[in-house]
C-alpha positions in Angstrom: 117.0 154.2 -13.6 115.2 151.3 -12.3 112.4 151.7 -9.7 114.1 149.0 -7.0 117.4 151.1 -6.9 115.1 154.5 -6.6 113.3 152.5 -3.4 116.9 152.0 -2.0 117.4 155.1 -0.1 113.8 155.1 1.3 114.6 151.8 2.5 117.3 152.1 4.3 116.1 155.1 6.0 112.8 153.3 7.4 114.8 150.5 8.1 117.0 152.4 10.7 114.2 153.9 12.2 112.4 150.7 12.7 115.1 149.6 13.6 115.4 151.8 16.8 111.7 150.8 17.0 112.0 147.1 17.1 112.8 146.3 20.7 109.8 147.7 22.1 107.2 146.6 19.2 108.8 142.8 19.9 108.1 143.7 23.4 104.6 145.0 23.1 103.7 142.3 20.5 104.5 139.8 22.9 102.8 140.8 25.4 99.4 141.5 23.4 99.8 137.9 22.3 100.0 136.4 25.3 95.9 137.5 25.5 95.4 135.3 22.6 95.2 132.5 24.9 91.5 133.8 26.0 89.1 132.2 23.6 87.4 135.5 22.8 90.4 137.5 22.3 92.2 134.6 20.7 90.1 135.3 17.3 90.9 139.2 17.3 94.4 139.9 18.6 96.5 138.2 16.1 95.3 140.3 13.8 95.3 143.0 15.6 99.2 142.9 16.5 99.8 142.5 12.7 98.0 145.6 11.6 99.5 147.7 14.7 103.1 146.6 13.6 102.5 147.2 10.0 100.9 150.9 10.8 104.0 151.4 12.9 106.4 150.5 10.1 104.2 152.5 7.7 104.8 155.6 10.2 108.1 155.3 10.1 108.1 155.2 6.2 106.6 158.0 5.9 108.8 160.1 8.5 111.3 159.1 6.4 110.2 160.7 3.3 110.0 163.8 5.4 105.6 163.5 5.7 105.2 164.6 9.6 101.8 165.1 11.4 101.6 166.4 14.5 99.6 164.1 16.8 95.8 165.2 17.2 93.7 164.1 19.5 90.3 165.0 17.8 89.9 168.2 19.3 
């Protein structure tokens, strides 16, 4: 069976759960790149929004496959 229609199932389950997740990252990503317009900040946040919203859909990849951590704060 090819690997693309193994990866189907796993898509579509991160997909609905980004899904439910999109509104408020579109939200929050706007608003963090509205401090782009600072010329210090204009060199970092880009960047910064893209790696926050890839981590995010990483996250919910991976609570898809059924991987949960609880949240630790370093303690």
């Amino acid at each position: 069976m090819p690997i693309f229609i193994q990866a189907l199932p796993l898509s579509l389950k991160t997909f609905w759960r980004y899904l439910i997740l999109l509104p408020f990252l579109g939200i929050a990503a706007l608003f963090l790149s509205l401090f782009s317009i600072i010329p210090i900040l204009g060199w970092f946040v880009p960047g910064m929004v893209a790696v926050w919203l890839s981590v995010m859909g990483l996250r919910s990849a991976l609570l898809a496959r059924g991987h949960v951590a609880p949240l630790d704060g370093g303690v």
